[in-house]
Biopython code that builds the backbone (N, CA, C, O; Angstrom):
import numpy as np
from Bio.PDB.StructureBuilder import StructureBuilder

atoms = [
    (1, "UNK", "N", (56.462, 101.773, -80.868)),
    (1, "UNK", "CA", (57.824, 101.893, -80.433)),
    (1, "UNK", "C", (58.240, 103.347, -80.461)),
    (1, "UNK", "O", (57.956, 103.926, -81.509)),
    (2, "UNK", "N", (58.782, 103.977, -79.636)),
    (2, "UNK", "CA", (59.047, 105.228, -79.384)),
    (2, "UNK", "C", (60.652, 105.271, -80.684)),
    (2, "UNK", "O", (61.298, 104.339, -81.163)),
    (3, "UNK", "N", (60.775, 106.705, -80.850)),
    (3, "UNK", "CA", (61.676, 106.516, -81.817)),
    (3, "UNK", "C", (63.076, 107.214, -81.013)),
    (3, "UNK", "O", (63.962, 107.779, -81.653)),
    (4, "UNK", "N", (63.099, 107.054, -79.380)),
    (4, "UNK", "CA", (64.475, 106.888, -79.010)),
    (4, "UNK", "C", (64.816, 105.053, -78.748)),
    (4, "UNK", "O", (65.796, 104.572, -78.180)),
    (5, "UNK", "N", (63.972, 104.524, -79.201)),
    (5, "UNK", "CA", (64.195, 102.787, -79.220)),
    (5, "UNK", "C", (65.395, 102.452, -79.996)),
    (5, "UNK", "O", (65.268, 102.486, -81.219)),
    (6, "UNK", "N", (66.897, 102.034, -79.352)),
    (6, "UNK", "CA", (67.821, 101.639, -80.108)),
    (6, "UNK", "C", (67.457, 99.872, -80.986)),
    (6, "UNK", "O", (67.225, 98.772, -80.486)),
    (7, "UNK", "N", (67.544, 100.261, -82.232)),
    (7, "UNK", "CA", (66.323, 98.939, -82.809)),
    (7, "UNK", "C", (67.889, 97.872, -83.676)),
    (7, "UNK", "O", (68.679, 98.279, -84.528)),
    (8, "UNK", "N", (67.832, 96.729, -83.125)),
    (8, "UNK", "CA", (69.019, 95.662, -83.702)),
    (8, "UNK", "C", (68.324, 94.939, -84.393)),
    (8, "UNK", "O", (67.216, 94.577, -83.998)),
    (9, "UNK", "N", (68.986, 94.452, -85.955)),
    (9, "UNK", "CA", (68.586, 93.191, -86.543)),
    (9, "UNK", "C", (68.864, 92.170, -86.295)),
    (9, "UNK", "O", (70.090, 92.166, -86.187)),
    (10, "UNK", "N", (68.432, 91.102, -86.098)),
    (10, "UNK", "CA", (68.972, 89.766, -85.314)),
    (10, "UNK", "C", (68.537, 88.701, -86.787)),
    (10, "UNK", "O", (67.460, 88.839, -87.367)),
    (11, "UNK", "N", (69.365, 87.890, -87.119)),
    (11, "UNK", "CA", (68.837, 86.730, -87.716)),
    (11, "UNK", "C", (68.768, 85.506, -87.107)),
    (11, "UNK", "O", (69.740, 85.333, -86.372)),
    (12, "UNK", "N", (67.964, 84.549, -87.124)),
    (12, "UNK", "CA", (67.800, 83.517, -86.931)),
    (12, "UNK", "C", (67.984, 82.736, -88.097)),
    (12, "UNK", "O", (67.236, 83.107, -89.001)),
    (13, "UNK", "N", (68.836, 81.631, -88.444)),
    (13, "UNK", "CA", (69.102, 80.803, -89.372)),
    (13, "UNK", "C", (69.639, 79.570, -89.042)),
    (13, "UNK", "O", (70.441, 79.570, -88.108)),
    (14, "UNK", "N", (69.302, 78.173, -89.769)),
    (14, "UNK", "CA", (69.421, 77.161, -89.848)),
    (14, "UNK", "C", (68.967, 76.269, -90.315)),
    (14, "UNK", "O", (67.810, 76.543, -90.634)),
    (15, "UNK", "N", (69.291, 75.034, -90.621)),
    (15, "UNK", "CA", (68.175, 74.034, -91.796)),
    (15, "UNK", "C", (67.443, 73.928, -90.697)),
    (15, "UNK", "O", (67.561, 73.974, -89.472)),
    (16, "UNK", "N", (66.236, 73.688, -91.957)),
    (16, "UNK", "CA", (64.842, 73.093, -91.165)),
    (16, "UNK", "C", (64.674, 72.075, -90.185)),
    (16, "UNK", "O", (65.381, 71.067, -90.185)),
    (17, "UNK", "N", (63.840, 72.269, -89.411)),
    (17, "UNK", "CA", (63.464, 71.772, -88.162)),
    (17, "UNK", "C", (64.855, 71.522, -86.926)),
    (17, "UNK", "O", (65.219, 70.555, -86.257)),
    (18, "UNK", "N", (65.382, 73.077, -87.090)),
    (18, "UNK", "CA", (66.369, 72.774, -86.056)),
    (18, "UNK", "C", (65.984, 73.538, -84.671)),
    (18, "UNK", "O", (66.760, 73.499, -83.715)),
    (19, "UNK", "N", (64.808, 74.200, -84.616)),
    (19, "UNK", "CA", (64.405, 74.707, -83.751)),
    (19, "UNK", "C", (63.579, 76.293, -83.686)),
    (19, "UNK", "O", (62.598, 76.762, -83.110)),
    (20, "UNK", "N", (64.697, 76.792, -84.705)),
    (20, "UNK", "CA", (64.848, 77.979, -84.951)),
    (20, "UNK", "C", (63.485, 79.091, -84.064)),
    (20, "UNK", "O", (63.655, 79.831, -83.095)),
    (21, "UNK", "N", (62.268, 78.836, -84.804)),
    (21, "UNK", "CA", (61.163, 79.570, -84.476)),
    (21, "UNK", "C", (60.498, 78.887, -82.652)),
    (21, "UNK", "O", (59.650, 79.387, -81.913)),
    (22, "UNK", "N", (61.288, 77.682, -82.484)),
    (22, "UNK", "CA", (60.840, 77.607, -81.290)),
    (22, "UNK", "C", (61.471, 77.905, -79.967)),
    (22, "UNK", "O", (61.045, 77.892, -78.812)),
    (23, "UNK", "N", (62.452, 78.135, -80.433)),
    (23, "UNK", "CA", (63.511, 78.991, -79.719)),
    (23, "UNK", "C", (63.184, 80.608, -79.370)),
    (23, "UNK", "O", (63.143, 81.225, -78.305)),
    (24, "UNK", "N", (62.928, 81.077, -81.057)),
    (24, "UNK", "CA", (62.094, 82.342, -80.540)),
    (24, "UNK", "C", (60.654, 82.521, -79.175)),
    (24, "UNK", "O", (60.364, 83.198, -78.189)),
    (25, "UNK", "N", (60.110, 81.324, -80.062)),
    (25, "UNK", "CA", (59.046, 81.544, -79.244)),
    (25, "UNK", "C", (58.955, 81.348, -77.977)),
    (25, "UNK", "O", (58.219, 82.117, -77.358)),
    (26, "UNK", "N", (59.692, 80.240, -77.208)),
    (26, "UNK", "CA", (60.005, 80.395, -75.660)),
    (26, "UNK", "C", (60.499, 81.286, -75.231)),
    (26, "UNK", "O", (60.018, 81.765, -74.204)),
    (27, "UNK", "N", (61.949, 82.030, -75.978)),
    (27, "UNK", "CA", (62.587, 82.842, -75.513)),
    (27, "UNK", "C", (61.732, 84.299, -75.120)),
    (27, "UNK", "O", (61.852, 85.083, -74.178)),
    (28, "UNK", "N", (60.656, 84.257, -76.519)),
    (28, "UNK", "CA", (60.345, 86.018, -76.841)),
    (28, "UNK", "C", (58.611, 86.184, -76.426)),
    (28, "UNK", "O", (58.049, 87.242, -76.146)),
    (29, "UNK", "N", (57.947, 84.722, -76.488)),
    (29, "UNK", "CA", (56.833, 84.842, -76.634)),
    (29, "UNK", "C", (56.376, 84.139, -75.575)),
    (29, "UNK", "O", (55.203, 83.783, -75.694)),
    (30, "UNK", "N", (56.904, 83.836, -74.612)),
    (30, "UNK", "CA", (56.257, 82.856, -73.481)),
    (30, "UNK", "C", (56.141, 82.170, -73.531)),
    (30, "UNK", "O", (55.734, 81.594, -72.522)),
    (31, "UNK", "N", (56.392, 81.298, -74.948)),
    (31, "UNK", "CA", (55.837, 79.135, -74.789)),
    (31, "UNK", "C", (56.284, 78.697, -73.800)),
    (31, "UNK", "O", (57.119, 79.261, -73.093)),
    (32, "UNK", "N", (55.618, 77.257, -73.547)),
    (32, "UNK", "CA", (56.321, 76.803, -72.734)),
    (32, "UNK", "C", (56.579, 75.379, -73.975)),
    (32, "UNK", "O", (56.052, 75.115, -75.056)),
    (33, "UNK", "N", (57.680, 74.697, -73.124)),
    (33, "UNK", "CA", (58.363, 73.923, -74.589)),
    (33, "UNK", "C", (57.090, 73.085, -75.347)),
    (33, "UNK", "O", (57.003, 73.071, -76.575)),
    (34, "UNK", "N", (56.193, 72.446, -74.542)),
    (34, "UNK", "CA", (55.199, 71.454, -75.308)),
    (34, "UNK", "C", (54.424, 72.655, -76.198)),
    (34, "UNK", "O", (54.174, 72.304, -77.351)),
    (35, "UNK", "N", (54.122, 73.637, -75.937)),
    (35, "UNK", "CA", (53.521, 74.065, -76.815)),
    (35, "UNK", "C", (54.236, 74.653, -78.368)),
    (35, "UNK", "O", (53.539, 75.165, -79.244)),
    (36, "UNK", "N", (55.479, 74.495, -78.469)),
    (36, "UNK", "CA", (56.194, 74.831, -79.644)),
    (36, "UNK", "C", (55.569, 73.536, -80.854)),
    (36, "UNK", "O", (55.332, 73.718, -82.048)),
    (37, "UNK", "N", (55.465, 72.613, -80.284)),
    (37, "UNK", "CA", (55.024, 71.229, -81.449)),
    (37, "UNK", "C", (53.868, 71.746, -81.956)),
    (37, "UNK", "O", (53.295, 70.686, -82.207)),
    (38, "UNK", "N", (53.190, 72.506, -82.254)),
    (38, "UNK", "CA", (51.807, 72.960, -82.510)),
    (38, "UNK", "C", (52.762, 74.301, -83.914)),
    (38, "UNK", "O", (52.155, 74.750, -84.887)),
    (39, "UNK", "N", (54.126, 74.611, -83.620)),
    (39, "UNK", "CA", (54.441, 75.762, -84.447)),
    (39, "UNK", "C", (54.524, 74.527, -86.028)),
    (39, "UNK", "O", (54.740, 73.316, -86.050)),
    (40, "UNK", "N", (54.242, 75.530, -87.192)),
    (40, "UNK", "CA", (54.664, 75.096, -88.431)),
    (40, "UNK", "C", (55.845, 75.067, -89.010)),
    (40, "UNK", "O", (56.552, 75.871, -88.402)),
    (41, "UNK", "N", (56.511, 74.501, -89.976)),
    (41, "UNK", "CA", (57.450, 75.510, -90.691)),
    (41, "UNK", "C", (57.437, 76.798, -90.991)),
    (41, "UNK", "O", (56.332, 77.216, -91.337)),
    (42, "UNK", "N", (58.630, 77.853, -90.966)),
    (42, "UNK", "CA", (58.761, 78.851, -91.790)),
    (42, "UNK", "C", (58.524, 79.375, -92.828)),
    (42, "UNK", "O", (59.554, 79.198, -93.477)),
    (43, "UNK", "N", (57.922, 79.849, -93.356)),
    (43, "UNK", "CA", (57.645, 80.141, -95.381)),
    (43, "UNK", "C", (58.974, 81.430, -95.439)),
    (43, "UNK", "O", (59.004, 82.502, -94.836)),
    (44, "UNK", "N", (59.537, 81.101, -95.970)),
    (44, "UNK", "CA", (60.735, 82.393, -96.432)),
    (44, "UNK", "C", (60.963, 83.039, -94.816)),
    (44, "UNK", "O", (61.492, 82.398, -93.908)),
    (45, "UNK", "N", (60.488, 84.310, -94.701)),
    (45, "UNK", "CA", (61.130, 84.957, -93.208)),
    (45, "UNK", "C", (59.727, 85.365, -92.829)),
    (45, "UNK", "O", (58.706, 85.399, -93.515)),
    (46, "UNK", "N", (59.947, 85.681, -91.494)),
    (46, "UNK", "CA", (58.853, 86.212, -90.562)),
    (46, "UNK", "C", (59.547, 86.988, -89.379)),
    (46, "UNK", "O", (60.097, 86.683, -88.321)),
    (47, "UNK", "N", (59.299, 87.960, -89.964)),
    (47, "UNK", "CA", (59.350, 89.198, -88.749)),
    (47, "UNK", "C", (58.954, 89.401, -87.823)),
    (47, "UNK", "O", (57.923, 88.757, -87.631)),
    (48, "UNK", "N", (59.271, 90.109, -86.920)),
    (48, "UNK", "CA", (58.886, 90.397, -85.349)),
    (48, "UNK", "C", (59.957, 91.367, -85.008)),
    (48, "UNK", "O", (61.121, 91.471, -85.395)),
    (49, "UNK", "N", (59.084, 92.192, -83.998)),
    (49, "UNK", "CA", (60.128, 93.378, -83.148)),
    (49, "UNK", "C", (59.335, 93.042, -81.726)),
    (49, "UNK", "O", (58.161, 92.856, -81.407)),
    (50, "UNK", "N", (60.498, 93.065, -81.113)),
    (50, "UNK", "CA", (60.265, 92.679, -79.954)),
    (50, "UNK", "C", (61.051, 93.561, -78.952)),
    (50, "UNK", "O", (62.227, 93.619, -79.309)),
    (51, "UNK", "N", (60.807, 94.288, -77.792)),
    (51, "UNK", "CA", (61.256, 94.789, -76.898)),
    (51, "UNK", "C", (62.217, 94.044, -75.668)),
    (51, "UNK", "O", (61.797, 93.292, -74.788)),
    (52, "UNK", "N", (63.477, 94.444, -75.867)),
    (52, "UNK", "CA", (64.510, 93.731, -75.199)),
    (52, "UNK", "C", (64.980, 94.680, -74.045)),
    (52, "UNK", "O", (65.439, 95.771, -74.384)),
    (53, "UNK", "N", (64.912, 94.382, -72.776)),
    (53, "UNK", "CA", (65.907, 94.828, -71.787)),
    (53, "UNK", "C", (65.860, 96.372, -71.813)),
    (53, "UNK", "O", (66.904, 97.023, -71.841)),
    (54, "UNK", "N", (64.457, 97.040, -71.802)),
    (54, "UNK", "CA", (63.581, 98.355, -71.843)),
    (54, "UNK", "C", (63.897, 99.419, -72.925)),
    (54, "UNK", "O", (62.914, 100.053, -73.310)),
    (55, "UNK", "N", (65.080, 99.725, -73.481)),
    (55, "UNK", "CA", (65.152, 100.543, -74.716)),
    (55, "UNK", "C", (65.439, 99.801, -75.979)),
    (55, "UNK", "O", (65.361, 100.292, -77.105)),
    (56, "UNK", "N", (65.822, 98.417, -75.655)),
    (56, "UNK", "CA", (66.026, 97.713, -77.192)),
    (56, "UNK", "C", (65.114, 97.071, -77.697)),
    (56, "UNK", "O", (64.259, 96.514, -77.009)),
    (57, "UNK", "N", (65.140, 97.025, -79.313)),
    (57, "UNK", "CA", (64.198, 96.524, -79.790)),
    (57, "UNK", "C", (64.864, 95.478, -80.903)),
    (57, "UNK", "O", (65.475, 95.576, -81.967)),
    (58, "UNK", "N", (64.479, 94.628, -80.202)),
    (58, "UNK", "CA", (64.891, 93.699, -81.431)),
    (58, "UNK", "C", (64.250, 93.650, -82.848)),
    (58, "UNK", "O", (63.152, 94.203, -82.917)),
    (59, "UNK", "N", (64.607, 93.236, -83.696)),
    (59, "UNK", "CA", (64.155, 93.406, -85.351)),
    (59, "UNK", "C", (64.433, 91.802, -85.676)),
    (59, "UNK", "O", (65.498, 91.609, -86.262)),
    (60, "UNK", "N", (63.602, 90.564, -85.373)),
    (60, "UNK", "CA", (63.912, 89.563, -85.420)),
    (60, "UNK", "C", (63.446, 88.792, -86.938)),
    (60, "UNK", "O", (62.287, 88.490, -87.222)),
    (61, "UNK", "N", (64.702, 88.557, -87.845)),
    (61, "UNK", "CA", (64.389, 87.949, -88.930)),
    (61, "UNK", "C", (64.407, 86.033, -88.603)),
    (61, "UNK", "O", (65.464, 85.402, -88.598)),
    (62, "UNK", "N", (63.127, 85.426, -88.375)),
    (62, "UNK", "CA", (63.056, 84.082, -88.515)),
    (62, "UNK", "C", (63.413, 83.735, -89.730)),
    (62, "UNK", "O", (62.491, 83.993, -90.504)),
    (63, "UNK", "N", (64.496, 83.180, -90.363)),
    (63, "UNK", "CA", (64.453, 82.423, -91.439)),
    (63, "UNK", "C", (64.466, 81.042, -92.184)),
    (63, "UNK", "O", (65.497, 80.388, -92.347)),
    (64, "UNK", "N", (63.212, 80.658, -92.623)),
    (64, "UNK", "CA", (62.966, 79.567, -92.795)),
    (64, "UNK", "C", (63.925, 78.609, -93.375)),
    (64, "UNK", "O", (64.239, 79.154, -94.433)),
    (65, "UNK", "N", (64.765, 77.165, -93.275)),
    (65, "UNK", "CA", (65.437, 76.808, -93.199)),
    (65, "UNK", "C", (65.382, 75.981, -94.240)),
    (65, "UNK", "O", (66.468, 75.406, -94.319)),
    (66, "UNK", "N", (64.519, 75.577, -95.229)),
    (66, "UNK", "CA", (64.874, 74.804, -96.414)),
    (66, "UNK", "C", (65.222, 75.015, -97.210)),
    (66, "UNK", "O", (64.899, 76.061, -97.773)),
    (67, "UNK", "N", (66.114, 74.127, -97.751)),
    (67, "UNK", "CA", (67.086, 74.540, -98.677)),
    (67, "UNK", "C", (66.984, 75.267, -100.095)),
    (67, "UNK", "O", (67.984, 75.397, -100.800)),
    (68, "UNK", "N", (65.517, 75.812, -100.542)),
    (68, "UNK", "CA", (65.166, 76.354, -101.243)),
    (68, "UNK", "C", (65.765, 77.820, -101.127)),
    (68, "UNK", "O", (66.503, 78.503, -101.837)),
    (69, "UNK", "N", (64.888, 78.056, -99.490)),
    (69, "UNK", "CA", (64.979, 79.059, -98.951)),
    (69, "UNK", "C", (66.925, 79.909, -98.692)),
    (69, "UNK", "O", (67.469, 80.971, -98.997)),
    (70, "UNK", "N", (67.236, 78.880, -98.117)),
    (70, "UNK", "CA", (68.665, 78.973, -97.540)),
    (70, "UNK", "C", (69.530, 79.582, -99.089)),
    (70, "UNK", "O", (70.137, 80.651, -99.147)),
    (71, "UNK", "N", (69.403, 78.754, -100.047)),
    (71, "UNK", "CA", (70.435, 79.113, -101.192)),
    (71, "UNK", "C", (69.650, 80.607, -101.668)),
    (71, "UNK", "O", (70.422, 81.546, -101.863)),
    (72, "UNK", "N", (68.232, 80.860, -101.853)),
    (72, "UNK", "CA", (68.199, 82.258, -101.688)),
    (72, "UNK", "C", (68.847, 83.380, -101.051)),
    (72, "UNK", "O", (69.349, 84.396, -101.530)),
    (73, "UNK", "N", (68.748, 83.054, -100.107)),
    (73, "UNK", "CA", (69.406, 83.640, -99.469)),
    (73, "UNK", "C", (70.938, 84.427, -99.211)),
    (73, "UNK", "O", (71.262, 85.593, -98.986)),
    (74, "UNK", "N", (71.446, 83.544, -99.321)),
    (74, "UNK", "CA", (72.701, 83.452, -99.723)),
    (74, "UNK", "C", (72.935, 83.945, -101.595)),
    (74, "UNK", "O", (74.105, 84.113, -101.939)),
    (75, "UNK", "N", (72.024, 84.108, -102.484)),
    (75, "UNK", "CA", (72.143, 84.574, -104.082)),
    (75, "UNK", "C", (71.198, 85.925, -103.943)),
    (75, "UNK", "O", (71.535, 86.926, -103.311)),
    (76, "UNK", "N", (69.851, 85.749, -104.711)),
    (76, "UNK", "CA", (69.266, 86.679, -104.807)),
    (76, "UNK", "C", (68.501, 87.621, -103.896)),
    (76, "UNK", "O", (68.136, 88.730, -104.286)),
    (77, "UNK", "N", (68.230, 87.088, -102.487)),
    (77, "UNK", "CA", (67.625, 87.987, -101.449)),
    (77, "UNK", "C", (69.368, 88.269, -100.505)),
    (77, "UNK", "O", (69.314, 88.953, -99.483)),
    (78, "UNK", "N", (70.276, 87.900, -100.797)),
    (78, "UNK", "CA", (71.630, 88.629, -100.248)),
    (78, "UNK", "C", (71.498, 89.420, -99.522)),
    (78, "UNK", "O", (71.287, 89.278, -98.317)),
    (79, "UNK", "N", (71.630, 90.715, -100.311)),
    (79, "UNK", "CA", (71.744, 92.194, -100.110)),
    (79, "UNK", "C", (70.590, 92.501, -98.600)),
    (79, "UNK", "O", (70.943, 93.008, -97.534)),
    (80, "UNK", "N", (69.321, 92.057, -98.929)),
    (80, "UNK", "CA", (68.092, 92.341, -98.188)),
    (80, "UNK", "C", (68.479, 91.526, -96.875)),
    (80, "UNK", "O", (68.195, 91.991, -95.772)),
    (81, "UNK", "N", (69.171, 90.228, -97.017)),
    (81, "UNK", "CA", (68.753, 89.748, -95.463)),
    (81, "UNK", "C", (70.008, 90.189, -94.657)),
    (81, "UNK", "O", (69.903, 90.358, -93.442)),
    (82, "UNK", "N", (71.020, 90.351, -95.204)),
    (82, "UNK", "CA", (71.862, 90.709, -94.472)),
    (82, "UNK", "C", (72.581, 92.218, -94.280)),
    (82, "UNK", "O", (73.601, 92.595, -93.704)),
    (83, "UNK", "N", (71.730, 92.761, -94.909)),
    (83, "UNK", "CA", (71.852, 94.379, -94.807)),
    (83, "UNK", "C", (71.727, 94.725, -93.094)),
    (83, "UNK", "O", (70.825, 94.182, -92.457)),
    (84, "UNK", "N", (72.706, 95.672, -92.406)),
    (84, "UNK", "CA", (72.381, 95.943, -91.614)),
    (84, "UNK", "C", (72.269, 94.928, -90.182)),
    (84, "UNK", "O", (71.704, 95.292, -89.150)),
    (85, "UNK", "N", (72.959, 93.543, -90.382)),
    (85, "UNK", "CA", (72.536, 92.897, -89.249)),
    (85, "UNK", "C", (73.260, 92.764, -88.209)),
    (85, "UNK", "O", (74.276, 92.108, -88.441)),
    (86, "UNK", "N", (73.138, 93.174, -86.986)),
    (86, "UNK", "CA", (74.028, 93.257, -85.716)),
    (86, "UNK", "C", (73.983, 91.641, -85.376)),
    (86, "UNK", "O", (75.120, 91.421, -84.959)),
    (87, "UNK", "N", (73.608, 91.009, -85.358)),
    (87, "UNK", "CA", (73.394, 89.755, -84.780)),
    (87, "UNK", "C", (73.003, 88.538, -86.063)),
    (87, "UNK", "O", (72.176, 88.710, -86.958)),
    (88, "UNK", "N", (73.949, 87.164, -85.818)),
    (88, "UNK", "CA", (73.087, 86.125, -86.773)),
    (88, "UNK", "C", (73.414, 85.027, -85.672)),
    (88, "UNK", "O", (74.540, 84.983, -85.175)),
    (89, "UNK", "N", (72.298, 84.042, -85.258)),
    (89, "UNK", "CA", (72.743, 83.356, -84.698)),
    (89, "UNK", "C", (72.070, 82.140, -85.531)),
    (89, "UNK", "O", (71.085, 82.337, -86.242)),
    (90, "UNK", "N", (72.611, 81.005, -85.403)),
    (90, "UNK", "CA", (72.637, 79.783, -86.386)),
    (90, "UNK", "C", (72.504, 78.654, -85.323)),
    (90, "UNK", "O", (73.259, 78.225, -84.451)),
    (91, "UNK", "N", (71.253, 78.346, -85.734)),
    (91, "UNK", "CA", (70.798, 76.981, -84.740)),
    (91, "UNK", "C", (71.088, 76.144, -85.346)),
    (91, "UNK", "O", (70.767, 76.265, -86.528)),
    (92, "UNK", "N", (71.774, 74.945, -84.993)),
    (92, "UNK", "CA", (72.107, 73.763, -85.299)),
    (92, "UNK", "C", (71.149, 72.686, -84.297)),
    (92, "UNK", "O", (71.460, 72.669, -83.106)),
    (93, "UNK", "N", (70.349, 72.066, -84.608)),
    (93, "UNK", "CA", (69.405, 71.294, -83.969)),
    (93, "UNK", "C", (69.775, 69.718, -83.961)),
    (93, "UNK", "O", (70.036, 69.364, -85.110)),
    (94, "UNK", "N", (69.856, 68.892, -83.229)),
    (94, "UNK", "CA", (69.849, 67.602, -83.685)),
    (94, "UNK", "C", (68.576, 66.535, -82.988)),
    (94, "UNK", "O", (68.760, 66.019, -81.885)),
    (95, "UNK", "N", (67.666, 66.366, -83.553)),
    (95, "UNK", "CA", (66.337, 65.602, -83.528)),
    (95, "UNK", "C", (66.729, 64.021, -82.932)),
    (95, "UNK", "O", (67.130, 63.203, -83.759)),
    (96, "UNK", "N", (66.596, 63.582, -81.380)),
    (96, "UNK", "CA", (66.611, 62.813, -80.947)),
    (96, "UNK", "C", (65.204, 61.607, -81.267)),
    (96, "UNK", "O", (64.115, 61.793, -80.723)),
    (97, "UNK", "N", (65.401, 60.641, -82.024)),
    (97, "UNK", "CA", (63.996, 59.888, -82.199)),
    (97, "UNK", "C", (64.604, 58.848, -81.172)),
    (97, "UNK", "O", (65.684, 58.263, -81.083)),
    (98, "UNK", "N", (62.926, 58.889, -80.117)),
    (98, "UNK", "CA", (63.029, 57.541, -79.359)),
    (98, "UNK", "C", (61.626, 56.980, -79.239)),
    (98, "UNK", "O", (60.766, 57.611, -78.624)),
    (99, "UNK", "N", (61.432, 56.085, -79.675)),
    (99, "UNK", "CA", (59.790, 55.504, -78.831)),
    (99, "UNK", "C", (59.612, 55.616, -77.672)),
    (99, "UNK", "O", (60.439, 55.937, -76.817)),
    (100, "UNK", "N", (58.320, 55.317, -77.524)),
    (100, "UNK", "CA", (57.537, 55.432, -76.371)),
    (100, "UNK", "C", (58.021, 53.974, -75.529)),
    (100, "UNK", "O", (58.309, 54.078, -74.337)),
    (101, "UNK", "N", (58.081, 52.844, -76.099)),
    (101, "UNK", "CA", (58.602, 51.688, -75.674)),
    (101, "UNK", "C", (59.985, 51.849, -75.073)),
    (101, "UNK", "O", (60.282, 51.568, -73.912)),
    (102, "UNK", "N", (60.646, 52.247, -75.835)),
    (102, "UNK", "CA", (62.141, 52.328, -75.895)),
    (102, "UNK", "C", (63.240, 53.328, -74.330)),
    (102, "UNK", "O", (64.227, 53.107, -73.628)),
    (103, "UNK", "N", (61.875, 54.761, -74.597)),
    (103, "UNK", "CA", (62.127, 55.405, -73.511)),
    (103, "UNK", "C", (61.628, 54.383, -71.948)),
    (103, "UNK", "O", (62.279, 54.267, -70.910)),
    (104, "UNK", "N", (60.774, 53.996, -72.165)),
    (104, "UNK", "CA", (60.339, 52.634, -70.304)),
    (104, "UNK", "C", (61.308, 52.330, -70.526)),
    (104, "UNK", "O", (62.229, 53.022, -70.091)),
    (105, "UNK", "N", (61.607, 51.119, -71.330)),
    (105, "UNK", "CA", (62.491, 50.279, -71.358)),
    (105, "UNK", "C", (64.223, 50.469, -70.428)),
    (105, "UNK", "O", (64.857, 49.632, -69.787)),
    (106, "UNK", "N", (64.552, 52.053, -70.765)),
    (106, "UNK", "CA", (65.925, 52.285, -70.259)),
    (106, "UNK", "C", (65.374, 53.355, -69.172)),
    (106, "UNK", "O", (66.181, 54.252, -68.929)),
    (107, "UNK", "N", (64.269, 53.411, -68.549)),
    (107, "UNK", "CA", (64.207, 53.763, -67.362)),
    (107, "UNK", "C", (64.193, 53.085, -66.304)),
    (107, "UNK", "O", (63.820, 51.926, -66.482)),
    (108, "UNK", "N", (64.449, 53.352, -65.288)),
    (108, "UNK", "CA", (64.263, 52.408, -64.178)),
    (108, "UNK", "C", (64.212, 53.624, -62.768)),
    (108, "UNK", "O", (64.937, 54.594, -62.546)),
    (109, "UNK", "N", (63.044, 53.069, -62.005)),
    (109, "UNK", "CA", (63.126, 54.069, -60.582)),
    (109, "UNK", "C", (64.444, 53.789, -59.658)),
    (109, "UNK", "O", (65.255, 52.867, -59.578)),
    (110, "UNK", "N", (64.273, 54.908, -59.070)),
    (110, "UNK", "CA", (65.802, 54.596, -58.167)),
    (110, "UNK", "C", (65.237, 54.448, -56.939)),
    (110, "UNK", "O", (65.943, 54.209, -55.960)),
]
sb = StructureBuilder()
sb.init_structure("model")
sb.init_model(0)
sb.init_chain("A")
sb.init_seg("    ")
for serial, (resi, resn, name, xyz) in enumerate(atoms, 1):
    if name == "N":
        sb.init_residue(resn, " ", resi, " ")
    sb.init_atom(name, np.array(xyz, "f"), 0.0, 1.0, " ", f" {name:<3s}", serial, name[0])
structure = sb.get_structure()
């Protein structure tokens, strides 16, 4: 990264399995959506800088979303995650369960 790169911290946060890292990864990394089911959970944070819109650089804090993690956050890693952050955006996910049966069932061709 050249050091006229204007560089932003971005957080990513939300309880677990709301998307968070797969969001990154379509957005930043090319997935395409089926391939996000192959991503793991988060362990604490995972970094990435990523080049935005030719002089920006993003500084992307993934932060893992269980509640272990989260109340850290918020107590003793404080100071560290939110030092400095231009951006937090907070995924709220909501996990649709449907069977395989269930989805035929309320289809119908037109």
């Amino acid at each position: 990264m050249s050091s006229t790169a204007m560089k932003k911290k971005v957080l990513l946060m939300g309880k677990s399995g709301s998307g968070k890292t797969s969001m990154r990864s379509i957005i930043f990394a090319n997935y395409i959506a089926r391939d996000t089911r192959r991503l793991g959970a988060t362990i604490d944070v995972e970094h990435s800088h990523v080049r935005f819109l030719g002089n920006l650089v993003l500084n992307l804090w993934d932060c893992g979303g269980q509640d272990t993690f989260m109340e850290n956050y918020f107590t003793s890693q404080r100071d560290n995650i939110f030092r400095n952050v231009e951006v937090l955006i907070y995924v709220h996910g909501q996990a649709l369960s449907i069977s395989s049966s269930q989805m035929c069932s309320s289809w119908s061709p037109t």
